[in-house]
C-alpha positions in Angstrom: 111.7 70.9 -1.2 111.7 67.5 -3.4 109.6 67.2 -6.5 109.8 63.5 -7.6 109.0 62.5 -11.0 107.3 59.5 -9.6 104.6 61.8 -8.6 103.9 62.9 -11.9 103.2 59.4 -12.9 101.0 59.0 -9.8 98.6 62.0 -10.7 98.7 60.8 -13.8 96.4 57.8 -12.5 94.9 59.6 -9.8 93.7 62.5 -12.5 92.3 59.8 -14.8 88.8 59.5 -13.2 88.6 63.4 -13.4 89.9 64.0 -15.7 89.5 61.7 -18.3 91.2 61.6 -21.6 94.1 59.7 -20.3 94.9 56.0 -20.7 97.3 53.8 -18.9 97.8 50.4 -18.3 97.0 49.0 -15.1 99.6 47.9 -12.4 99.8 45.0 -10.5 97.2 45.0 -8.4 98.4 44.9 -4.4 95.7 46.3 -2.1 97.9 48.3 1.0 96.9 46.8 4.4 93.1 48.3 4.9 94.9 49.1 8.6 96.8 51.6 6.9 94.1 53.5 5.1 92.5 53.9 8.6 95.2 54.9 10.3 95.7 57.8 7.1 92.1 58.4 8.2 92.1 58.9 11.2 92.7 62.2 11.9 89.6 63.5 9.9 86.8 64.1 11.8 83.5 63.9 10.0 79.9 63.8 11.4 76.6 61.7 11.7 73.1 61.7 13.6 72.8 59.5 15.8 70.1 58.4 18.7 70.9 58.6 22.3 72.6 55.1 22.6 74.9 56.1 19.5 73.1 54.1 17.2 73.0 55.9 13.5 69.6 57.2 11.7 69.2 55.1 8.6 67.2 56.2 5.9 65.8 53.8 3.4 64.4 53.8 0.0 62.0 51.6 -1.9 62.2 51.1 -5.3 60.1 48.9 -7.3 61.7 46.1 -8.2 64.5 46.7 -6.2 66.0 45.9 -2.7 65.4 48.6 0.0 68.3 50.9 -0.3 69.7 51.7 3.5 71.6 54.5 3.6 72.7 57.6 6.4 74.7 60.6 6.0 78.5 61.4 6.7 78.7 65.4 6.6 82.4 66.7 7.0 81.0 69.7 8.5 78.8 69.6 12.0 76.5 72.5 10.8 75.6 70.4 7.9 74.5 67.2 10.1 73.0 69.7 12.5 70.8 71.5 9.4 70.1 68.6 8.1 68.1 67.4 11.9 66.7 70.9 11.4 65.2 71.3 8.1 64.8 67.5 7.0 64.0 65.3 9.9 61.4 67.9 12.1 59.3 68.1 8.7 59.6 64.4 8.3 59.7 63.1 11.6 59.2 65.7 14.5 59.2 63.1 17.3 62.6 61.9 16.0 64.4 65.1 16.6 63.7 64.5 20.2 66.4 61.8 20.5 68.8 62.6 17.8 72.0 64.4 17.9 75.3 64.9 15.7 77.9 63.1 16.6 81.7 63.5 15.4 83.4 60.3 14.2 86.7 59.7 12.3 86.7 59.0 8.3 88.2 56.1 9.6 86.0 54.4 11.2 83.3 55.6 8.7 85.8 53.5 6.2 86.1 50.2 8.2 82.4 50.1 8.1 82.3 50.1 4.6 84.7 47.9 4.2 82.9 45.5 6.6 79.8 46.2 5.1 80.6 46.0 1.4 79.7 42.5 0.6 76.9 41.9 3.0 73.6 41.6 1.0 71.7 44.3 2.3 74.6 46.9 3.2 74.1 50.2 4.5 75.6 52.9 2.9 77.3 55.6 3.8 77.1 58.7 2.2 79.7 61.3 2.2 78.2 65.3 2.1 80.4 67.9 1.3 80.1 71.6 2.1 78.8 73.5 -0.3 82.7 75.5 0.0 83.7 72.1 -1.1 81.8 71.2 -3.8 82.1 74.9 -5.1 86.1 74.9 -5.0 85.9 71.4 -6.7 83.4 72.9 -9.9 85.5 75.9 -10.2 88.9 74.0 -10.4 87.4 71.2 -12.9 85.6 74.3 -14.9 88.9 75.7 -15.4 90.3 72.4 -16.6 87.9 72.5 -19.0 84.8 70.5 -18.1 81.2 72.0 -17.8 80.1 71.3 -14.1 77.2 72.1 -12.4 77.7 69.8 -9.2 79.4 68.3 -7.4 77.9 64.8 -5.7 81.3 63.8 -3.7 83.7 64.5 -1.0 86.7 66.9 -2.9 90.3 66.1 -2.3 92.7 68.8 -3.2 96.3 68.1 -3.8 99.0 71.0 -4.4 100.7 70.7 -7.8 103.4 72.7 -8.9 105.1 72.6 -12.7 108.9 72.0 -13.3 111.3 73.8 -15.7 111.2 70.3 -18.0 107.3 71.3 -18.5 105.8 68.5 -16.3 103.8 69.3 -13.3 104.7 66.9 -10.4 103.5 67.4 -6.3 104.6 69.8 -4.3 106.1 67.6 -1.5 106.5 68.7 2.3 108.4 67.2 4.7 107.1 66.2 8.3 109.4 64.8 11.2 112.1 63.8 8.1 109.7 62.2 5.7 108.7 63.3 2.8 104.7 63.8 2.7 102.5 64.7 -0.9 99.2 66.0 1.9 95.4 65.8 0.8 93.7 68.6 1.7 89.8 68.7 2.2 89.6 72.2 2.0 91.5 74.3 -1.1 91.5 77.6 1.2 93.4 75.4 3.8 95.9 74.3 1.2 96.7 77.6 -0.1 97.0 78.7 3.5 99.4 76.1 3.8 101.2 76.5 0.9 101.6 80.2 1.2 103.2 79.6 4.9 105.5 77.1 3.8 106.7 77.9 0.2 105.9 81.8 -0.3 107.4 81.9 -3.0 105.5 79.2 -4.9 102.2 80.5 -3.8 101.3 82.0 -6.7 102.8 79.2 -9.0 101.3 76.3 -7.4 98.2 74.5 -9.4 95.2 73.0 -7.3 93.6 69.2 -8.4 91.0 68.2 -7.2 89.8 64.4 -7.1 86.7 62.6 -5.6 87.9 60.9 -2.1 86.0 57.2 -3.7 88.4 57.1 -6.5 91.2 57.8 -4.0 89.8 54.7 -2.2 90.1 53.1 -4.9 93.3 54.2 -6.0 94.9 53.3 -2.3 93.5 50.0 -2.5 94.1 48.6 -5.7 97.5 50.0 -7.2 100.5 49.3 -6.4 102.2 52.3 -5.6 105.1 53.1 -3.3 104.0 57.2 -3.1 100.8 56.3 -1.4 102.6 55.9 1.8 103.6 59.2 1.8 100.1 60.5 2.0 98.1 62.4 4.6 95.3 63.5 4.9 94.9 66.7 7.5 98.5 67.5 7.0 98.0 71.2 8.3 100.0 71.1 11.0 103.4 71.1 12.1 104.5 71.2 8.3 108.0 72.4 7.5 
């Protein structure tokens, strides 16, 4: 195992929308190719209704003096999208849950949407629903950090820190086919599953962060940062 201290600096950023408290100067900006935050994403499968055809349900909301707001919902878990057709949509609109279904998609497609979509004057947008296991992880981690949560209104990415004899707390790095990978988790049981297989010994030493996947976005996109190319997200396999 590596721990870089070029990580710490990373989380550093990374922690700041969280976190808070924290001010650094801003790098260069140098957006990474948007190719290779789809490729990153990939591999996670998340979930929308759709029609027959494969066209999504919008949803739209007027407010006065406002644009109608187009929106439809991205669950990461199927049950979720399938609930949501079962409790929402047959009190709404019966007839509609006659043609819709849930329909699995990648985050990265969901993502080059939005990036195709962002400056279009009325864009539709896609919201992101986390499980409730999610969002419950993400309170009790930030609650322990010190903040006073009651919700959580974003997709929670976990990421496996572990603290060094100098004091600093850096990422606990894994290595996949010889490279060096700092994984995002979506799912904290998952990552301490993962951890506990790979590092026993650190199990009980590692620290969990949590940030919210937008300010990831953001952070892939607009800093200029050689350790994002060693993330991945679903990185639960074939770790050694």
């Amino acid at each position: 195992m590596k721990l870089s201290y070029r990580c710490l600096s990373a989380i550093g950023l990374l922690g700041a929308t969280i976190f808070g408290g924290i001010s650094i100067a801003t790098a260069p900006v140098q957006a990474i190719p948007e190719a290779l935050v789809i490729d990153k994403l990939q591999n996670v499968p998340v979930y929308v209704i759709t029609d027959e055809s494969g066209t999504l349900v919008e949803a739209q909301t007027n407010t006065p003096g406002k644009p109608p707001q187009t929106s439809t919902g991205v669950f990461l878990s199927s049950q979720d999208a399938q609930n949501f057709i079962d409790k929402n949509l047959k009190t709404r609109q019966p007839d509609l849950t006659k043609v819709v279904k849930v329909t699995p998609v990648s985050l990265g497609e969901i993502y080059r949407r939005q990036q195709e979509n962002k400056n279009k004057p009325q864009q539709l947008s896609y919201v992101l629903v986390p499980t409730a296991q999610q969002a419950s992880s993400a309170i009790s981690i930030l609650n322990r950090s010190g903040q006073k949560l009651t919700q959580f209104n974003n997709v929670p990415v976990f990421i496996a820190m572990i603290k060094v004899p100098s004091g600093q707390e850096e990422y606990l790095m894994f290595r996949r086919d010889r490279r060096e990978i700092v994984p995002l988790f979506l799912s904290e049981p998952t990552l301490r599953a993962m951890v506990a297989k790979t590092y026993p010994n650190l199990a009980s030493k590692v620290n969990i962060r949590v940030i919210d996947i937008n300010s990831l976005f953001e952070y892939m996109t607009t800093k200029n940062d050689p350790i994002i190319n060693n993330f991945e997200f679903n990185a639960n396999m074939d770790i050694r």
